[in-house]
SEKOL-478931 format. One line per field, with one value per residue (C-alpha): residue in one letter; residue number from 0; x, y, z. Coordinates in Angstrom, 3 decimals, decimal comma, m for minus. Layout:
<pts>
type = A_...
seq = NUM_...
c1 = X_...
c2 = Y_...
c3 = Z_...
</pts>
This chain:
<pts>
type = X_X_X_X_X_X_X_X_X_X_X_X_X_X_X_X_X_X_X_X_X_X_X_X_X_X_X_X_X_X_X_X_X_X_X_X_X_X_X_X_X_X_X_X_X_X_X_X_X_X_X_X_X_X_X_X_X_X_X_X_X_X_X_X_X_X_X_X_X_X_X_X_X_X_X_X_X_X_X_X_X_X_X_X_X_X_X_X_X_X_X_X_X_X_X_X_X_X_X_X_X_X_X_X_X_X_X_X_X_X_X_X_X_X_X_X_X_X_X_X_X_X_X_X_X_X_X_X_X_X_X_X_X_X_X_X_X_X_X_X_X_X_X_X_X_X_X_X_X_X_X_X_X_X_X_X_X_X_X_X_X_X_X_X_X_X_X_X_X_X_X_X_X_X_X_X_X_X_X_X_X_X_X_X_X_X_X_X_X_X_X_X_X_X_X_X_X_X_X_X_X_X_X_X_X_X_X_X_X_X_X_X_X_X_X_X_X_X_X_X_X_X_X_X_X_X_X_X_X_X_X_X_X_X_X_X_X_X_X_X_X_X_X_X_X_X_X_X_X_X_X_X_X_X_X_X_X_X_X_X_X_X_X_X_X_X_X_X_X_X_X_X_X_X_X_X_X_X_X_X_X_X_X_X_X_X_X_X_X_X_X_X_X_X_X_X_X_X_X_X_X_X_X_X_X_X_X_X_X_X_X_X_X_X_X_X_X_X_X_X_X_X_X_X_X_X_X_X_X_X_X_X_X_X_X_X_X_X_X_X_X_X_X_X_X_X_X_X_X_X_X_X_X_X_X_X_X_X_X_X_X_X_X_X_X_X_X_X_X_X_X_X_X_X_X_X_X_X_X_X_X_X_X_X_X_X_X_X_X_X_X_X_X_X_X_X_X_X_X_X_X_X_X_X_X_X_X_X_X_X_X_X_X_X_X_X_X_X_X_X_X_X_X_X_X_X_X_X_X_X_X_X_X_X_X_X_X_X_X_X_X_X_X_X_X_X_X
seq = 0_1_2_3_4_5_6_7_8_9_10_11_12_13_14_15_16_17_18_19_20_21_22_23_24_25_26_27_28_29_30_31_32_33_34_35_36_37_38_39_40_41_42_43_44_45_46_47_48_49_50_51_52_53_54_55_56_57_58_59_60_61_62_63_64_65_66_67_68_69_70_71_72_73_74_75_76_77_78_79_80_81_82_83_84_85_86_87_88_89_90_91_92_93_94_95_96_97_98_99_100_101_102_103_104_105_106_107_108_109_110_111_112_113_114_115_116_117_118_119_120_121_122_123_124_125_126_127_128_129_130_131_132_133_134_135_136_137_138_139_140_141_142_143_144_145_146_147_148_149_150_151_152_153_154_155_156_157_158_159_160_161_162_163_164_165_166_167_168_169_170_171_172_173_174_175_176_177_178_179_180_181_182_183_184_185_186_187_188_189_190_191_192_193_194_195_196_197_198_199_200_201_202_203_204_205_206_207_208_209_210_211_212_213_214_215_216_217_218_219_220_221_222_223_224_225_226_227_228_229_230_231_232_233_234_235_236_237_238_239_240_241_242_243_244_245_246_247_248_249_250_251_252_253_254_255_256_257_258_259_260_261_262_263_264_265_266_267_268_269_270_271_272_273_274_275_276_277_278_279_280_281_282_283_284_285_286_287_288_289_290_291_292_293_294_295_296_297_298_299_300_301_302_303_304_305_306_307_308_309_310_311_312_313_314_315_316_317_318_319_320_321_322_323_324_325_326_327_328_329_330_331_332_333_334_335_336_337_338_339_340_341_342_343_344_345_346_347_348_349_350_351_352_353_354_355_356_357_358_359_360_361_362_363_364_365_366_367_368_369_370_371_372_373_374_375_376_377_378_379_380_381_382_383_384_385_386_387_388_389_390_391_392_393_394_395_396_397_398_399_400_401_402_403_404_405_406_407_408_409_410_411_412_413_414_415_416_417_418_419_420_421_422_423_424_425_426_427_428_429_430_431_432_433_434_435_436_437_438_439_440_441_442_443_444_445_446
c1 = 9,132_5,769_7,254_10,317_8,089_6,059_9,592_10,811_7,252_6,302_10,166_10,715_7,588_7,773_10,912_10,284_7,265_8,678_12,355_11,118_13,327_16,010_19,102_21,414_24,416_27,611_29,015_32,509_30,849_32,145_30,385_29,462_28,141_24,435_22,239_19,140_19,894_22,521_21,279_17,999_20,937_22,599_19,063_18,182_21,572_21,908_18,984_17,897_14,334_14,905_17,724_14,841_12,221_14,928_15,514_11,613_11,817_14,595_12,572_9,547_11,190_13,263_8,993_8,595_11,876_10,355_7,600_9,754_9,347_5,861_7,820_11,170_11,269_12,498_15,090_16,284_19,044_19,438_21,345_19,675_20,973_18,162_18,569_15,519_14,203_10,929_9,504_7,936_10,844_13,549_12,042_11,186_14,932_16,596_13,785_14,863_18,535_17,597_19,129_16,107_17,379_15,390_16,451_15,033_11,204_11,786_9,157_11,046_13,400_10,423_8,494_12,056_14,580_17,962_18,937_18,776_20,698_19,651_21,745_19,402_20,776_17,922_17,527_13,528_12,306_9,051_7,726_4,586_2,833_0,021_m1,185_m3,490_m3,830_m0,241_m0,034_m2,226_m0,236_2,742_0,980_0,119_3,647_4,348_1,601_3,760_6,975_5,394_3,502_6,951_8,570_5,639_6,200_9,748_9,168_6,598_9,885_11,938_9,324_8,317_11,897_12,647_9,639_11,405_14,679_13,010_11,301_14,507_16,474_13,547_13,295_17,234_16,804_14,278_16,262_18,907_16,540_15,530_19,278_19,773_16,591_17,630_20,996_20,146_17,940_20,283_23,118_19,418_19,052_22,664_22,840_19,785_21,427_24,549_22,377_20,293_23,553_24,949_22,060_21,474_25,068_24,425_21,305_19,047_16,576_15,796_17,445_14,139_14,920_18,091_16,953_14,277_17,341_19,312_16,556_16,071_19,463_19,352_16,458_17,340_20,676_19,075_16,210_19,975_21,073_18,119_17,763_21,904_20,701_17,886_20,976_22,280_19,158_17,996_21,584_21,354_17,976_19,445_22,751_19,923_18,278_21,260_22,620_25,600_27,082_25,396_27,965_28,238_26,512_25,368_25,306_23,201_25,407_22,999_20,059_16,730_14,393_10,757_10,390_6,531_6,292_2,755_0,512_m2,926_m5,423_m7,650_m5,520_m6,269_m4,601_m4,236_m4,876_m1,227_0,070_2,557_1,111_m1,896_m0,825_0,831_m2,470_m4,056_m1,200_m1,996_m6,034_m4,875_m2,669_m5,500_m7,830_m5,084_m4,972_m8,653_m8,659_m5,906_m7,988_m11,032_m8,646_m7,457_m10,912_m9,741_m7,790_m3,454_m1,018_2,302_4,889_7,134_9,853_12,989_15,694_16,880_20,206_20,124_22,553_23,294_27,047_27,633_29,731_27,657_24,908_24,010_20,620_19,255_15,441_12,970_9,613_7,900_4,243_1,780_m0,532_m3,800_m4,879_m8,608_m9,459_m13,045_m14,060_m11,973_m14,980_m15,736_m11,562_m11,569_m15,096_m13,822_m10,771_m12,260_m15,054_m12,018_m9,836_m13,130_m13,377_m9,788_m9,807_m13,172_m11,064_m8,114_m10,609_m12,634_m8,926_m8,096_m10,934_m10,773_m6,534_m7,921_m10,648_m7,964_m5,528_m7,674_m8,630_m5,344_m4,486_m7,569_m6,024_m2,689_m3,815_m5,514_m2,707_m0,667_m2,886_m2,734_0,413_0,930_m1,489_0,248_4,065_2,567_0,958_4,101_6,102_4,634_4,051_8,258_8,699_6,372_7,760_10,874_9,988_8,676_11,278_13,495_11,115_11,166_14,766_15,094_12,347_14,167_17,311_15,576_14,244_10,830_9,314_10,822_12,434_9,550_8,261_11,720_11,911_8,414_8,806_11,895_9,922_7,635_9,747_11,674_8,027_7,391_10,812_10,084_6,717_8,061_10,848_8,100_5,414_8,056_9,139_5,071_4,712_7,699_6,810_3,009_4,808_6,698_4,378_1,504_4,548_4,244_0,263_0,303_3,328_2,656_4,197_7,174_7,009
c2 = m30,471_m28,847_m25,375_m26,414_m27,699_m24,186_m22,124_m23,682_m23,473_m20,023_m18,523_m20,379_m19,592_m15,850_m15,711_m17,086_m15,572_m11,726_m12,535_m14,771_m17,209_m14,788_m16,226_m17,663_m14,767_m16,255_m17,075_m15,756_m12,132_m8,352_m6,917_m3,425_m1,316_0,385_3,192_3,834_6,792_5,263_2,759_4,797_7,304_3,867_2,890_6,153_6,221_2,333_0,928_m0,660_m0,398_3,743_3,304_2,004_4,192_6,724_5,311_5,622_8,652_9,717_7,656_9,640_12,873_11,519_10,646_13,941_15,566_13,225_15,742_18,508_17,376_19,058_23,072_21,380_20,748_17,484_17,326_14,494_14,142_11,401_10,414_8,605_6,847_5,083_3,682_3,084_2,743_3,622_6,154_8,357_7,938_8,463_11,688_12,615_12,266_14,566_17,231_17,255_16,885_19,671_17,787_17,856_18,491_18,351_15,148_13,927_14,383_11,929_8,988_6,351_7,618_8,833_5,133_3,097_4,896_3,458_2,977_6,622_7,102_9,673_10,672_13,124_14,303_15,764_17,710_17,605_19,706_19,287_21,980_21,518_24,626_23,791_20,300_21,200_17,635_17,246_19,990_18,264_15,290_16,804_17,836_14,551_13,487_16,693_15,127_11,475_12,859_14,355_10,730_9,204_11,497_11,257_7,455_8,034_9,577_7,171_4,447_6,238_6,981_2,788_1,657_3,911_2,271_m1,248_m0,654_0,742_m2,293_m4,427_m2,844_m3,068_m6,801_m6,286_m5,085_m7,751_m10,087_m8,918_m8,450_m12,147_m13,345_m11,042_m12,772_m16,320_m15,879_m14,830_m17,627_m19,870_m18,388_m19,104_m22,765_m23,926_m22,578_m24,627_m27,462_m27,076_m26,740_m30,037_m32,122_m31,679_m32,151_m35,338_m36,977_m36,236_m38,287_m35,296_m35,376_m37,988_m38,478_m37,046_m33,679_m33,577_m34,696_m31,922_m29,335_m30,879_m31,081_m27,105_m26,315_m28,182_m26,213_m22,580_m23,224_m24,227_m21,158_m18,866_m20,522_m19,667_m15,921_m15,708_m16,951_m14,381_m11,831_m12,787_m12,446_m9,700_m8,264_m9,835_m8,076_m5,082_m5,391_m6,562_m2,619_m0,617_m2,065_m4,105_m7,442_m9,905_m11,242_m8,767_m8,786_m5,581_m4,822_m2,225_0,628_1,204_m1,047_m0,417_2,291_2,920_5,805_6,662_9,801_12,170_10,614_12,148_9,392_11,660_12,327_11,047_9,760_13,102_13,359_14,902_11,662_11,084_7,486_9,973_12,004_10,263_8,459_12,383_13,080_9,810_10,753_14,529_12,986_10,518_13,862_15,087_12,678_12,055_16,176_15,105_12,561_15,140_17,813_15,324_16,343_19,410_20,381_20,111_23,051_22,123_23,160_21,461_21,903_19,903_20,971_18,371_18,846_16,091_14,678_11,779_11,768_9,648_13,408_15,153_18,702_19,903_20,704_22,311_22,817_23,080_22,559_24,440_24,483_24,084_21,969_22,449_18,296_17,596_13,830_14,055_10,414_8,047_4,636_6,418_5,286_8,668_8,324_4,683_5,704_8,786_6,205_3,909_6,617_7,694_4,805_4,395_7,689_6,336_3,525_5,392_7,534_4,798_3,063_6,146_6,100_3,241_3,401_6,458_4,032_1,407_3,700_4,672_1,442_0,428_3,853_3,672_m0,048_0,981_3,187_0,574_m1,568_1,079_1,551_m2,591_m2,458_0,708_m1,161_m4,162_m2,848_m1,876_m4,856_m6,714_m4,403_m4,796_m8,911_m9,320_m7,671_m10,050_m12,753_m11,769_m11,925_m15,384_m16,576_m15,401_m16,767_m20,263_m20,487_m19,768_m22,522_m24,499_m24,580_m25,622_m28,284_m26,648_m27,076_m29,768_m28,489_m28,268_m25,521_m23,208_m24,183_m23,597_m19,946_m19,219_m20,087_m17,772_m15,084_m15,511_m15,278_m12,648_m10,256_m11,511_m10,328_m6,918_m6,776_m8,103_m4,640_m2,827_m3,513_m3,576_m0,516_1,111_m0,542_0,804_4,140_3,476_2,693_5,436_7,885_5,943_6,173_9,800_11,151_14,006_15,057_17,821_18,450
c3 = 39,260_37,955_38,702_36,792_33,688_34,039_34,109_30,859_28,764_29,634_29,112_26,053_24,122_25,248_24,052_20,468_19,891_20,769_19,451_16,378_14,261_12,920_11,081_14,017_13,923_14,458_17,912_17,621_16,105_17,335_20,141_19,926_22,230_20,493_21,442_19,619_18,672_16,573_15,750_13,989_12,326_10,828_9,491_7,754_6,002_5,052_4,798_1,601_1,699_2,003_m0,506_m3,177_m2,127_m2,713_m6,391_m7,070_m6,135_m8,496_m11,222_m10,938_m11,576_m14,613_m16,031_m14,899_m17,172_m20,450_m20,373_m21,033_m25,195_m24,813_m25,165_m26,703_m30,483_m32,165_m34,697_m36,402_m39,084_m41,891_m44,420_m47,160_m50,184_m52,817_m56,237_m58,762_m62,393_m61,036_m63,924_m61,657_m58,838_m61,124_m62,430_m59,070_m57,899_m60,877_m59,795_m56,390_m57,771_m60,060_m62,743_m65,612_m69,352_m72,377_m72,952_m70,206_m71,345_m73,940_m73,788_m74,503_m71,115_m69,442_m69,561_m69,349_m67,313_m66,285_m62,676_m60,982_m57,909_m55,272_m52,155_m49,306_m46,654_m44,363_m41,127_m39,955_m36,933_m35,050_m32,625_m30,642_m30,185_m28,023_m26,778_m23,969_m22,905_m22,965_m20,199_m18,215_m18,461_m17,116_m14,113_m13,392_m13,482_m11,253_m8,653_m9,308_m7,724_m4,787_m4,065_m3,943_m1,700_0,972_0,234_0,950_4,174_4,986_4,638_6,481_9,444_9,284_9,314_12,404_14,188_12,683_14,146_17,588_17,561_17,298_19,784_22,207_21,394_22,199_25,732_26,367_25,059_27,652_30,283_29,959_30,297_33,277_35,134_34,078_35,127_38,667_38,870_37,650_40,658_43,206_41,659_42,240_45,427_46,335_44,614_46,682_49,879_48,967_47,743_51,354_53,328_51,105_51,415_55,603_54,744_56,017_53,182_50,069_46,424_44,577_46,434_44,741_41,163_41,536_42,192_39,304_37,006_38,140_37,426_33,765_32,710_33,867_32,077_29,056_28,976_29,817_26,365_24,401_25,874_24,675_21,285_21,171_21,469_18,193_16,808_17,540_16,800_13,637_12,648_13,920_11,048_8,461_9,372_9,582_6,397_7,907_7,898_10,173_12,589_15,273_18,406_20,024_23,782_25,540_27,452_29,992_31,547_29,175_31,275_30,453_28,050_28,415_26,913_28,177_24,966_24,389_23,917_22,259_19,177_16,028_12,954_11,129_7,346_6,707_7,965_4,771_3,599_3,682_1,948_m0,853_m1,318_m1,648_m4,364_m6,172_m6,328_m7,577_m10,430_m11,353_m11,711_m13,750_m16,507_m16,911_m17,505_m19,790_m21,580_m21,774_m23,425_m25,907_m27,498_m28,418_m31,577_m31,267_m32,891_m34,102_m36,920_m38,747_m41,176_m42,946_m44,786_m47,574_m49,720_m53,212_m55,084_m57,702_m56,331_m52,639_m51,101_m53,526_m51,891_m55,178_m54,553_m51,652_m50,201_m47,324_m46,143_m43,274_m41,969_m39,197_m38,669_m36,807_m36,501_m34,464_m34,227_m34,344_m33,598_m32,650_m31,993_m28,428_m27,373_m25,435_m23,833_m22,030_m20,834_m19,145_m17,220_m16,436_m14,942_m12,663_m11,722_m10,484_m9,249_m7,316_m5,934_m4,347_m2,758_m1,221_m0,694_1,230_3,704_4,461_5,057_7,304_9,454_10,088_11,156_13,284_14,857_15,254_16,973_19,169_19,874_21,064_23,491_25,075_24,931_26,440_29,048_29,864_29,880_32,199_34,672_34,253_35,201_38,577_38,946_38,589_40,661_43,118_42,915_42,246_46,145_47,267_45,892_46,682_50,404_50,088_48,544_51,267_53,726_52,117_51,734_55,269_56,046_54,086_55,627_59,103_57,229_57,318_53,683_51,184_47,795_45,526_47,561_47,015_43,375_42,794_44,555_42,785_39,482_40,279_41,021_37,777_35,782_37,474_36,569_32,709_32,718_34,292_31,424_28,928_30,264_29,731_26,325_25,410_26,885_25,209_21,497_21,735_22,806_19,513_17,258_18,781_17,633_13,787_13,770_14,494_12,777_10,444_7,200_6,756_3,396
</pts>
């Protein structure tokens, strides 16, 4: 009975705590055979999280095109209609209309002119000529799209790890189903074996509550590994971008995958997240360079073109305007000199940000070797426990059929037996996830 308590505590909890509470898929859902392969080709192409970093991506290099105005001129066009009996506006209008007489210098019209219509249609060009902090701002926006394509990779190389993880957590999942339901096929044959030998009257009625108590349990722990199926098959839809509802079956029983891994490699600066953090720092040099050139004088030319008229369809009169201008803010209440000490200091940050991204990288790389390690150690360890308690179990059930040991002792065994294939199954997928996940830590950049 304690062996039976022991069997239900340790499967269930391992089970929950590697599987976790998922959305319950549905029951009646397709079953499709998975590999990882294809399952890590799904991911790359449907999932949402590399969609989005995809769309930053794309949004940083439309920032980048708005910088293009720096070299391209601006022109605008209006169309202007104004009425007034402004003095100096209404004389103003019939010289741009070109419209004076002598009449018009009269005082009298002069200091009380009638309404005066004016109709402008205008055409006004801007060309910057040289805007040296303005250049420097562009290169920072340069630096921005390279940050989010290293962050882009870095989504796509985290997600793969994600959906290895989930079909691992598969294959365990399958694994623990497998062991349960051979030792639910050992528990009812015990059961079948104590329910005859108590209707002979050979041995006592708490012998066969202990089986069927045995029986109850395994069968429920065989119900909650099934569940953990759908889970994890659910998870897996969530990655590869499809509809929850199918459930996904492994072709081929899950083998350890231990690549050779050197234990003395290190997370490598061109590790993308690195690297995108290095991009970021670059562009934050950029635009406090931008913010010191802003000191410096700015070179641009202008011109309109303006046609005037007194009639609405009327161009009677035609001019325009051209120039440069050469403009230097010389003081601006020390604006310039506080940006620059906040952008060092931001710039300070990412660096500092970026060592210390670098130390725990390391730690946790450092970490999973010594977790592969444990778990190496521990797969042999188990291996070679399961074949002894294989043998005992034999040796007990054989004992127990000459009446030699009572039923506690066989249940108790097989309990034993059945912790012991889960722990295998449970080294296994450690083992393979720390593979995983060593692969993550060290992965460097292609771009």
């Amino acid at each position: 009975m304690n062996g039976n308590k022991y069997l239900i505590t340790f499967l269930a909890s391992i089970l929950a705590s590697t599987i976790g509470f998922l959305p319950m898929a549905l029951a009646q859902g397709d079953t499709k055979i998975l590999t990882l392969h294809d399952a890590i080709e799904a991911t790359l192409t449907n999932n949402k999280s590399i969609q989005m970093a995809k769309m930053d991506e794309n949004i940083a290099m439309a920032n980048f095109r708005l910088t293009d105005a720096i070299f391209l001129p601006q022109v605008d066009l209006s169309y202007t209609a104004m009425s007034t009996n402004n003095p100096l506006n209404a004389f103003g209008f019939k010289l741009q209309q070109r419209s004076i007489t002598q009449n018009d210098f009269n005082p009298a019209l002069l200091n009380h002119p009638s309404a005066t219509p004016d109709y402008m249609a205008q055409m006004e060009v801007k060309q910057p000529l040289l805007n040296i902090d303005m250049l420097y701002i562009r290169k920072g926006a340069e630096k921005q799209t390279e940050v989010c394509r290293y962050k882009t990779q870095r989504t796509q190389e985290y997600v793969t790890f994600e959906t290895t993880k989930a079909f691992l957590q598969l294959q365990l999942a399958y694994q623990a189903e497998k062991v349960l339901a051979e030792a639910g096929q050992t528990a009812k044959s015990v059961y079948t074996f104590t329910d005859n030998h108590f209707k002979q009257g050979l041995i006592q009625k708490s012998d066969l509550l202990n089986a069927q108590v045995h029986v109850t349990a395994v069968e429920s722990n065989l119900a909650k590994a099934r569940s953990s199926i759908l889970n994890a098959s659910d998870y897996l839809s969530l990655l590869m971008g499809q509809p929850t509802g199918k459930i996904y079956s492994i072709a081929d029983e899950p083998q350890t995958n231990l690549r050779a891994i050197d234990s003395t490699q290190k997370a490598l600066a061109t590790r993308s997240d690195f690297m995108a953090m290095q991009k970021a720092i670059e562009a934050s040099g950029l635009m406090i360079k931008s913010s010191q050139m802003s000191y410096l004088p700015k070179l641009n030319a202008f011109g309109n073109y303006q046609y005037n008229d007194s009639r609405l369809t009327g161009f009677g009169a035609n001019a325009y305007l051209v120039g440069v201008q050469l403009s230097w803010n010389v003081f601006n209440g020390n604006k310039t000199k506080h940006v620059i000490a906040a952008q060092k200091l931001e710039r300070d940050k990412l660096t500092v940000q970026l060592a210390q991204q670098k130390d725990q990288s390391q730690l946790e790389l450092d970490k999973a070797y010594r977790d592969l390690s444990d778990a190496r150690f521990e797969m042999a360890q188990d291996q070679a426990a399961i074949e002894q308690a294989a043998e005992a179990v034999r040796i007990l059930q054989n004992r127990y059929q000459q009446g030699l040991v009572n039923t506690t002792d066989v249940l108790t065994a097989d309990t034993q037996l059945s912790q012991l294939k889960f722990s295998l199954s449970q080294a296994q997928f450690t083992a393979n996830m720390t593979s995983a996940y060593i692969k993550l830590l060290t992965t460097t950049t292609t771009k």
